[in-house]
Biotite code that builds the C-alpha atoms (Angstrom):
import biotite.structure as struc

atoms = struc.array([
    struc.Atom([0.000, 0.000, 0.000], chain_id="A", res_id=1, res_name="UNK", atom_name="CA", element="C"),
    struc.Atom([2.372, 2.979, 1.415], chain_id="A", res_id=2, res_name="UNK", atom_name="CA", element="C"),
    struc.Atom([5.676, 2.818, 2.053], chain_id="A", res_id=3, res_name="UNK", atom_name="CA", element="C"),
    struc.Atom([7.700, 4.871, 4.871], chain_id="A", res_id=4, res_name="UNK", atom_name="CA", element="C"),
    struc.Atom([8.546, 8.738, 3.510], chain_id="A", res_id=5, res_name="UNK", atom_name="CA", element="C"),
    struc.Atom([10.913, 10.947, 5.043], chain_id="A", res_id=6, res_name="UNK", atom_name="CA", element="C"),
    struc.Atom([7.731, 13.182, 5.429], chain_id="A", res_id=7, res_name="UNK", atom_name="CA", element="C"),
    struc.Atom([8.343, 17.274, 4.757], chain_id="A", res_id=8, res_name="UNK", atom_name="CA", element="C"),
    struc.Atom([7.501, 19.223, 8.156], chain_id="A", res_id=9, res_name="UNK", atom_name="CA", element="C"),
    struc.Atom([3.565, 19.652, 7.172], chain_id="A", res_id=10, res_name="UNK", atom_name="CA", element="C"),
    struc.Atom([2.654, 19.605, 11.174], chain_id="A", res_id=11, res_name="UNK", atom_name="CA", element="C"),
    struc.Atom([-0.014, 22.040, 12.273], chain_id="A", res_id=12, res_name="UNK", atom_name="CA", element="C"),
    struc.Atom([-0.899, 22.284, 15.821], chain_id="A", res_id=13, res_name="UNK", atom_name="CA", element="C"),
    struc.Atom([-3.973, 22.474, 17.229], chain_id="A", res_id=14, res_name="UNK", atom_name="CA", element="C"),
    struc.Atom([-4.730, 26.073, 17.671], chain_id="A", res_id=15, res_name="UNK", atom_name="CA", element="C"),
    struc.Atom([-3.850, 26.626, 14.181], chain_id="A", res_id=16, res_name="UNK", atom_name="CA", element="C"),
    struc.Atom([-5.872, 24.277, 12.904], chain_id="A", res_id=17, res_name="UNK", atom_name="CA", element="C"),
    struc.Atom([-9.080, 25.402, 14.755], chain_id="A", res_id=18, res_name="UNK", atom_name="CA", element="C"),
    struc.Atom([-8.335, 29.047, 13.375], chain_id="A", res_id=19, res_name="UNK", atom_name="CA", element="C"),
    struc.Atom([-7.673, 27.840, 10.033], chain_id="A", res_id=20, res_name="UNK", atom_name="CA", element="C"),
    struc.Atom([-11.030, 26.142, 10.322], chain_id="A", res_id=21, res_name="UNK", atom_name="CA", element="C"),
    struc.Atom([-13.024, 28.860, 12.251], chain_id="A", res_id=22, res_name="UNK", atom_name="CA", element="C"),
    struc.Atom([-12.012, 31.294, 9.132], chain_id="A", res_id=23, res_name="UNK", atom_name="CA", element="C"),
    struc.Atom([-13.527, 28.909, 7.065], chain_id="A", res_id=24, res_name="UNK", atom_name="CA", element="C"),
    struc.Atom([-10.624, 28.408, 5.125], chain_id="A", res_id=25, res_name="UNK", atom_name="CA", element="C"),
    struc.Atom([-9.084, 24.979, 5.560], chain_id="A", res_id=26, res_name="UNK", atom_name="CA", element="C"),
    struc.Atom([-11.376, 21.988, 5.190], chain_id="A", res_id=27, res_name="UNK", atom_name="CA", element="C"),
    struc.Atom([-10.513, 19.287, 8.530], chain_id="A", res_id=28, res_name="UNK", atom_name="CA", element="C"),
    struc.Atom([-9.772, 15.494, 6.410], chain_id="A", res_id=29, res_name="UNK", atom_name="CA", element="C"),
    struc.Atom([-10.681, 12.258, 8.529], chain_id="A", res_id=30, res_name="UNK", atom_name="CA", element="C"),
    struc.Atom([-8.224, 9.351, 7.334], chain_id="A", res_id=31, res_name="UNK", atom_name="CA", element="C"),
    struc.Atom([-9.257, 7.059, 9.495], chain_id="A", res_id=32, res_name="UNK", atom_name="CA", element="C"),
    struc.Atom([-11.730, 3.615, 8.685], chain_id="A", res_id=33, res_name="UNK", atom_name="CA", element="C"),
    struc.Atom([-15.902, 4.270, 7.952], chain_id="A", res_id=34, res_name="UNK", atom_name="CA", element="C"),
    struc.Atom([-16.412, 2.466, 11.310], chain_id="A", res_id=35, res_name="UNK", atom_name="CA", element="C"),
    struc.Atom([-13.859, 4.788, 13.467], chain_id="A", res_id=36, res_name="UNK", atom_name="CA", element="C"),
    struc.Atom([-15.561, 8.104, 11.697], chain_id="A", res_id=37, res_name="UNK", atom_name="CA", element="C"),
    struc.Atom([-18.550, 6.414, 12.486], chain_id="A", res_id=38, res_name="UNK", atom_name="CA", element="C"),
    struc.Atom([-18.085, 6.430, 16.281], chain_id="A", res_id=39, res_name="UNK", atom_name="CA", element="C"),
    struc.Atom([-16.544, 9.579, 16.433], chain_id="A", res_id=40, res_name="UNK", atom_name="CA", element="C"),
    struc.Atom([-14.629, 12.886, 14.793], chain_id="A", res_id=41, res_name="UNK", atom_name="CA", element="C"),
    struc.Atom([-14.443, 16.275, 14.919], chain_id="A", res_id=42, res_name="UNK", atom_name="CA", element="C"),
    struc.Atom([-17.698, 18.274, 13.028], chain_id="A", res_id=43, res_name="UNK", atom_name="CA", element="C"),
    struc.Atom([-17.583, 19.221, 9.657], chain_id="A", res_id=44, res_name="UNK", atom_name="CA", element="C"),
    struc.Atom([-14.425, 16.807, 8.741], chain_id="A", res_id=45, res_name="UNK", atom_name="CA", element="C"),
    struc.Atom([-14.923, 14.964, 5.440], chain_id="A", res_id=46, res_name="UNK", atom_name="CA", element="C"),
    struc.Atom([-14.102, 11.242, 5.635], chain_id="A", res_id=47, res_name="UNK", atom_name="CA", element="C"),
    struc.Atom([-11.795, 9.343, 3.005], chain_id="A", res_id=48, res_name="UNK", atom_name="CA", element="C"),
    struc.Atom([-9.996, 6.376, 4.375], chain_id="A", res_id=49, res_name="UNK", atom_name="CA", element="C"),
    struc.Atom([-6.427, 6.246, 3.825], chain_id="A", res_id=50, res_name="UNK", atom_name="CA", element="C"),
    struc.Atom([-7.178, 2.965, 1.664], chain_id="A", res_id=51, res_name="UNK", atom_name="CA", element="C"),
    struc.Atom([-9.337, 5.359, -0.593], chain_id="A", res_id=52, res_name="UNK", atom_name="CA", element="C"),
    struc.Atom([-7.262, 8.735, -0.964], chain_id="A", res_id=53, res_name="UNK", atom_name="CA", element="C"),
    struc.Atom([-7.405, 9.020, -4.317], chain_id="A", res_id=54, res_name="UNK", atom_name="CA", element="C"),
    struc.Atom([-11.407, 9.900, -3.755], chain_id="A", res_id=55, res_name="UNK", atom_name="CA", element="C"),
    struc.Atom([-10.386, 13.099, -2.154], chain_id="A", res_id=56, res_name="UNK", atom_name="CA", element="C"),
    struc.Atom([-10.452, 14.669, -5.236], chain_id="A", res_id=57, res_name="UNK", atom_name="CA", element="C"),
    struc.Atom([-14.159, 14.406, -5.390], chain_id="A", res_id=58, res_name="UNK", atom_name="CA", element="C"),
    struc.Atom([-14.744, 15.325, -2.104], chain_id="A", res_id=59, res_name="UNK", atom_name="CA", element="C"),
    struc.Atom([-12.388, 18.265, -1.793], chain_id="A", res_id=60, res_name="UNK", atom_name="CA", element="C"),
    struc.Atom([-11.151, 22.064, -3.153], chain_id="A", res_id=61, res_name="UNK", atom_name="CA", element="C"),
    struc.Atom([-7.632, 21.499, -4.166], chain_id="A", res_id=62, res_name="UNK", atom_name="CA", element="C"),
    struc.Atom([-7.550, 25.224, -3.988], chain_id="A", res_id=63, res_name="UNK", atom_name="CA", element="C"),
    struc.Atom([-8.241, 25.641, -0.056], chain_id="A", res_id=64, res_name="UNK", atom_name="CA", element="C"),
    struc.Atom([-5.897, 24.230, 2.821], chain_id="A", res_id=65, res_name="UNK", atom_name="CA", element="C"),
    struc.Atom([-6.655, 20.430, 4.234], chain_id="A", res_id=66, res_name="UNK", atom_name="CA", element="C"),
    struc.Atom([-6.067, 19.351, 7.941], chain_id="A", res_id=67, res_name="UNK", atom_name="CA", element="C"),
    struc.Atom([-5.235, 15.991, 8.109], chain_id="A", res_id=68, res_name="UNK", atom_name="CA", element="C"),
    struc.Atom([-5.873, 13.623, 10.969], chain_id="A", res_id=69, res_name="UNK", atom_name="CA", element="C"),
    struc.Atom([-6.577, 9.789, 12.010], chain_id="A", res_id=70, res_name="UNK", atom_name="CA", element="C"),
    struc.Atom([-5.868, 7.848, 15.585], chain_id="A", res_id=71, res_name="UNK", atom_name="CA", element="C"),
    struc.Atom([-2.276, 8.415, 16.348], chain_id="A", res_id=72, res_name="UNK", atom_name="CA", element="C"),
    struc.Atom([-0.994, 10.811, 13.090], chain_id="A", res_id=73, res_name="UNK", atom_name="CA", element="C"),
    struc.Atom([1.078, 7.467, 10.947], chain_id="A", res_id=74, res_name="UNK", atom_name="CA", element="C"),
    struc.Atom([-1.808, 7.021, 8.408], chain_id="A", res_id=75, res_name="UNK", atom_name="CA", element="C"),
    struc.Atom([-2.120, 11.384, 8.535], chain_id="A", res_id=76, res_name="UNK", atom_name="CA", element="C"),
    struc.Atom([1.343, 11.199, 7.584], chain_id="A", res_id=77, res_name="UNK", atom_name="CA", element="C"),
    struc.Atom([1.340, 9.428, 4.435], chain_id="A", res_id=78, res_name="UNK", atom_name="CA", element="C"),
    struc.Atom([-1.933, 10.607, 3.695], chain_id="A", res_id=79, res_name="UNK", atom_name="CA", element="C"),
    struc.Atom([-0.178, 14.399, 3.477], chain_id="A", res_id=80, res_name="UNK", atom_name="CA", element="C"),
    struc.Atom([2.566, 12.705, 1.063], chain_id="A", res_id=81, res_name="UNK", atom_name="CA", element="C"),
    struc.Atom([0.012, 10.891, -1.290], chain_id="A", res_id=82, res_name="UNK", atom_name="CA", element="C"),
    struc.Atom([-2.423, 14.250, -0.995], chain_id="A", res_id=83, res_name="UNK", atom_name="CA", element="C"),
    struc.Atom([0.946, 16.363, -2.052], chain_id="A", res_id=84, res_name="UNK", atom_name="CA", element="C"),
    struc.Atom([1.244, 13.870, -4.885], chain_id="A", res_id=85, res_name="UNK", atom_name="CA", element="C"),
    struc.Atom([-2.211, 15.074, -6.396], chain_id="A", res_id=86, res_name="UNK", atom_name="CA", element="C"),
    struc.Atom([-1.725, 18.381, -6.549], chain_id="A", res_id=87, res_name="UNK", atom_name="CA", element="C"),
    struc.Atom([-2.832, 19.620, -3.059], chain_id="A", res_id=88, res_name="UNK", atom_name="CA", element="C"),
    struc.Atom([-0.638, 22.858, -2.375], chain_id="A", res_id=89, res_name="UNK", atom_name="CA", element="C"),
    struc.Atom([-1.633, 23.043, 1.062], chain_id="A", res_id=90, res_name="UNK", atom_name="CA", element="C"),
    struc.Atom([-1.405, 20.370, 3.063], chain_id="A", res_id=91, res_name="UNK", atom_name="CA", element="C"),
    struc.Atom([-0.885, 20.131, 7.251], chain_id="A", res_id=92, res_name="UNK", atom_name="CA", element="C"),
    struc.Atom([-0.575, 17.115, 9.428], chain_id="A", res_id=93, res_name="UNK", atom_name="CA", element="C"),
    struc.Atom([-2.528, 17.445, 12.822], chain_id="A", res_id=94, res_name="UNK", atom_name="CA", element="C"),
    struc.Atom([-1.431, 13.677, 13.546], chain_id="A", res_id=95, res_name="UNK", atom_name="CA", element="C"),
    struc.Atom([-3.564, 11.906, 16.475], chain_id="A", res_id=96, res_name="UNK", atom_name="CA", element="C"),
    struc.Atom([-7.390, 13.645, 16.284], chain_id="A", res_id=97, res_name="UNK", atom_name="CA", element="C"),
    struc.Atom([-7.415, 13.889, 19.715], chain_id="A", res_id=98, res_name="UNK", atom_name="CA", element="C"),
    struc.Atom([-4.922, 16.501, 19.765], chain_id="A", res_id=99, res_name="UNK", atom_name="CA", element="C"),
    struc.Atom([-7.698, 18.602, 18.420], chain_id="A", res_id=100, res_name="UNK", atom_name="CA", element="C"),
    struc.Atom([-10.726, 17.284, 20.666], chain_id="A", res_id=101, res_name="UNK", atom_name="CA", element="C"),
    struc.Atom([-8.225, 17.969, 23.654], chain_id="A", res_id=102, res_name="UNK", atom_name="CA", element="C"),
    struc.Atom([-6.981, 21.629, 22.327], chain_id="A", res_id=103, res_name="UNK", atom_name="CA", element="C"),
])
């Protein structure tokens, strides 16, 4: 599936991310499983599993920032590199969602 990356320093912390998002101007990407969006995530966050990123061209504006999160911030982490590999200028890693639940 996805091999290990050196991954580019794409980190966002939490504040940042819930101004980014309070402007309106990033959209908040869930790359976690159906079943773990399904129990819970953070409102408003669109959900493509990591298994399915190259859907998130449907379900997202190439032209406006994406926060990226999952469980513990590996699958976040390559889904920045594979996002960055479809044209997505601007792309943060949030890692672990409950860094932003917890902010």
């Amino acid at each position: 599936m996805f091999q290990m990356f050196n991954y580019p320093n794409t980190t966002i912390g939490c504040t940042e991310a819930k101004q980014l998002v309070k402007e309106a101007a990033a959209q908040l990407l869930d790359v976690r499983t159906s079943l773990e969006y399904s129990q819970a995530s953070i409102p408003g966050a669109v959900n493509v599993p990591l298994a399915a990123i190259q859907t998130a061209t449907i379900k997202l504006d190439k032209s406006r920032p994406v926060i990226v999160f999952c469980r513990s911030g590996q699958r976040s982490a390559n889904a920045c590199v594979a996002l960055e590999g479809m044209g997505f200028n601007a792309v943060h890693d949030l890692g672990a969602i409950t860094k932003y639940l917890n902010c």
